[in-house]
C-alpha positions in Angstrom: -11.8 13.9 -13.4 -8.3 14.8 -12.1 -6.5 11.4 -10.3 -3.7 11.7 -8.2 -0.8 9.0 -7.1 0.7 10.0 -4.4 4.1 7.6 -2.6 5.1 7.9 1.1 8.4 7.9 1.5 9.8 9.2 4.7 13.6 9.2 5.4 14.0 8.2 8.6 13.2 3.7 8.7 14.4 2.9 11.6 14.0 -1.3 11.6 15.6 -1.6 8.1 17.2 1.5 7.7 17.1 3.4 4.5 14.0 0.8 3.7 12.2 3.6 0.8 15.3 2.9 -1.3 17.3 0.3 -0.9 18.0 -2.2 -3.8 15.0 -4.7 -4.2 15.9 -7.6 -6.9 18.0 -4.9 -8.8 16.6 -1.6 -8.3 15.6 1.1 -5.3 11.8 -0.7 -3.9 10.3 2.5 -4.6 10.7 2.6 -8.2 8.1 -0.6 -8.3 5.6 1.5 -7.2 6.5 4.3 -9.2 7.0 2.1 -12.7 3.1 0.7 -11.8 1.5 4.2 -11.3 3.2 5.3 -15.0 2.1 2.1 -16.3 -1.4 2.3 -15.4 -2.0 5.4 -17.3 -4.8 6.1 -14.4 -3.0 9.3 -13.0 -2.7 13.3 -14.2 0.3 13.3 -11.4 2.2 10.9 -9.5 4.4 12.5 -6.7 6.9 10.9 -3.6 5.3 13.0 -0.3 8.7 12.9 1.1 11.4 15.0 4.0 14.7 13.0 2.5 16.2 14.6 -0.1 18.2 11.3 -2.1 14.5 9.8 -2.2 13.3 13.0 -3.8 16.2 12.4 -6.4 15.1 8.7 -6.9 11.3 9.1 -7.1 12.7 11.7 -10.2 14.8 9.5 -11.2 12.3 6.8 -12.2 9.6 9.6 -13.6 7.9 10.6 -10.3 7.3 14.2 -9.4 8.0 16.0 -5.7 6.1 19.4 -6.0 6.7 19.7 -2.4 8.6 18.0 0.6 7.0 17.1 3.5 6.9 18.8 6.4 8.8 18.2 10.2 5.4 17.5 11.6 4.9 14.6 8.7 7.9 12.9 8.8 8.1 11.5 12.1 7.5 7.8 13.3 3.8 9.1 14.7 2.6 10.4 12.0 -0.5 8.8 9.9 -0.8 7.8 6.3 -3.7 10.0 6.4 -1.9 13.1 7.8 0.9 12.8 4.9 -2.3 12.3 2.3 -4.0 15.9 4.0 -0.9 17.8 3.6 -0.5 16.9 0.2 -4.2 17.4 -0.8 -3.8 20.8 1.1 -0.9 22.0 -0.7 -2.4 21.1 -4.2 -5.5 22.9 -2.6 -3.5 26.0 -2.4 -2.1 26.1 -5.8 -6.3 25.7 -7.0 -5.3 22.3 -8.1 -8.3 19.5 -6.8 -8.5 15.7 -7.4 -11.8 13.9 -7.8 -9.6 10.5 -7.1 -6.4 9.7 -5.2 -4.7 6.5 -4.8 -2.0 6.2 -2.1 0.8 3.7 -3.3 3.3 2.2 -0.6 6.6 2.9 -1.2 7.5 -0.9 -0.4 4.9 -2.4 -2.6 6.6 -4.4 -5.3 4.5 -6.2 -6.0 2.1 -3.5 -7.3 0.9 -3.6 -11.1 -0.6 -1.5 -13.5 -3.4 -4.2 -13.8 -3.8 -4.0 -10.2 -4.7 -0.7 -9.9 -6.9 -0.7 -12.6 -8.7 -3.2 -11.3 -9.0 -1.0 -8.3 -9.9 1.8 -10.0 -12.8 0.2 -11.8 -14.3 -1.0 -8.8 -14.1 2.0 -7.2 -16.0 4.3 -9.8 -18.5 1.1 -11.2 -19.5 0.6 -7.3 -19.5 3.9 -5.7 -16.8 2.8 -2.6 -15.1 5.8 -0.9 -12.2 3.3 -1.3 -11.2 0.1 -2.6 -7.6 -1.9 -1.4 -6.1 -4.9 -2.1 -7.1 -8.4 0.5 -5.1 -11.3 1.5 -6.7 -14.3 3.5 -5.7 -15.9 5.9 -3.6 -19.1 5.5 -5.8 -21.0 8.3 -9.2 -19.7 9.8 -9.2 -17.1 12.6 -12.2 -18.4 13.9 -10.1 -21.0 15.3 -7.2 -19.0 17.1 -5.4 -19.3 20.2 -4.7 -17.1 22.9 -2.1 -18.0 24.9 -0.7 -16.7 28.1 2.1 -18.3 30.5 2.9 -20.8 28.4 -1.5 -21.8 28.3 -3.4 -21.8 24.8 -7.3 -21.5 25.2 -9.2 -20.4 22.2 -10.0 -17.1 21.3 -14.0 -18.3 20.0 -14.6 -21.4 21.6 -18.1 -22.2 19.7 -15.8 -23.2 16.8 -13.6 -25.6 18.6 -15.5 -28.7 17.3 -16.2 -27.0 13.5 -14.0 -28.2 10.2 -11.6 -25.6 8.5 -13.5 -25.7 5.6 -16.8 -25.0 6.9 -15.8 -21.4 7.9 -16.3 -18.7 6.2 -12.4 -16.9 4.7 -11.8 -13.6 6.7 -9.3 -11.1 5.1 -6.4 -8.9 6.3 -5.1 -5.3 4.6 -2.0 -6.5 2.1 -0.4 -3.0 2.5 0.1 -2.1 -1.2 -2.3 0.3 -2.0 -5.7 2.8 -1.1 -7.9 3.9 -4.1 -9.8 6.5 -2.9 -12.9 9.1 -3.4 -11.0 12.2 -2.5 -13.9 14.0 -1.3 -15.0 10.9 0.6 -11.6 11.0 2.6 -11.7 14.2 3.8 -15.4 14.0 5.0 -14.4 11.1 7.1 -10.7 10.9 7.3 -10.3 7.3 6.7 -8.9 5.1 4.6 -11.5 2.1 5.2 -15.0 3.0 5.8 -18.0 0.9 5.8 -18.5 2.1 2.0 -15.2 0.0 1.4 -14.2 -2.4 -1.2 -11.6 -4.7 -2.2 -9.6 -6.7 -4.6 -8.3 -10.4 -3.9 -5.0 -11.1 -3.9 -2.6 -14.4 -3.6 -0.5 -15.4 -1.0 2.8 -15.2 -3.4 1.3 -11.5 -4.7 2.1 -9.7 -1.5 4.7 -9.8 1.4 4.3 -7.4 4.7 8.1 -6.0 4.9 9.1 -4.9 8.2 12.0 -6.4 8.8 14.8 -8.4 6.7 13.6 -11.7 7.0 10.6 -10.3 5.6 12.5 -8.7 2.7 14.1 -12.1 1.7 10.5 -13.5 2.0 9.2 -10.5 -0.2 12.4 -11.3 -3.2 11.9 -15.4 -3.0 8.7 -14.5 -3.7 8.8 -11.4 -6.4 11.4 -14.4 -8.4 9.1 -17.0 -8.2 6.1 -14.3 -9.9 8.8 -13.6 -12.7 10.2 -17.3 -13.3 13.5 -15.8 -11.6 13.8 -12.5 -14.6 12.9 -9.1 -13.7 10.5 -6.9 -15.7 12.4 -4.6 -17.6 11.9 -1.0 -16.3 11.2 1.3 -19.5 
């Protein structure tokens, strides 16, 4: 059955400009997610869905494909992971070319492996899941969360004011690396995360939301600390 990696990268970042490319411990982010898609040896294709022209040259430069750029409508700051992921599937569509599989690797996910996604990929065919995706937890439990408003906290759930940290159960946010998906599945619902959704833990040092530049010297302290300090060699 046919898989498919496909890498948003639009041009236009606007809170760390040029953020799809710009040097991450020695090379362009993207080519992390690029080198782990090659690596696994999981994919029949692996294309950038892309407007910008120097990441089209980049994503080739480090063995990704662009079949096609994307379109005006696609490549504006309102449009959805899941409208870039339809145009894509619809343009392979036209050319008779189907996925059974699809897996939808940030372009700012360095922190992506090979192992990773097979991981992924295993759990998603040996349990059925329209898609799996990779989990963080939370450092501290949300059960016990503030709101505050003019300068007053009260809690947010109030019935666990009095309960011990370690006697709640571990809720789970989206890292932001990755969606393994049943293509079919997707475009039956159109969603990324279903209630037929599973996932893969990972660390707090194994993934670093990057939207602005403290966060990307947050995301390098980290990626040195995973590689005692050496980067992997890109082959």
């Amino acid at each position: 059955m046919a898989k498919l990696a496909v890498i948003p990268a639009r041009g236009g970042s606007k809170r760390i400009p040029r953020k799809n490319i710009k040097d991450f411990c020695g090379l362009p982010i993207i080519a992390y997610s690029i080198k782990a898609a090659i690596e696994s040896n999981l994919f029949d294709e692996i294309i950038v869905s892309t407007d910008d022209q120097e990441i089209a040259s980049i994503g080739l430069q480090y063995g990704a494909s662009v079949p096609f750029l994307r379109s005006e409508e696609n490549a504006n700051d309102h449009a959805t992971t899941a409208s870039v992921l339809n145009e894509v599937l619809n343009n392979y569509s036209s050319l008779n070319k189907d996925f059974a599989y699809a897996c939808c690797i940030y372009p700012t996910a360095p922190f992506v492996s090979a192992d990773k996604l097979k991981e992924a990929h295993n759990l998603l065919i040996n349990r059925g899941f329209d898609t799996v995706l990779p989990v963080q937890s939370f450092s501290f439990p949300i059960q016990r969360a503030f709101l505050k408003e003019n300068d007053r906290v009260n809690w947010m759930e109030p019935q666990y004011a009095l309960t011990r940290s370690q006697d709640l159960p571990k809720a789970f946010h989206d890292a932001g690396q990755f969606y393994f998906f049943n293509v079919n599945s997707f475009l039956q619902t159109q969603k990324l995360i279903t209630t037929n959704s599973g996932a893969i833990e990972i660390s707090e040092l194994e993934g670093q939301d990057i939207d602005n530049e403290t966060d990307w010297k947050l995301a390098e302290m980290k990626f040195s600390l995973i590689y005692n300090e050496k980067l992997p060699v890109f082959k």
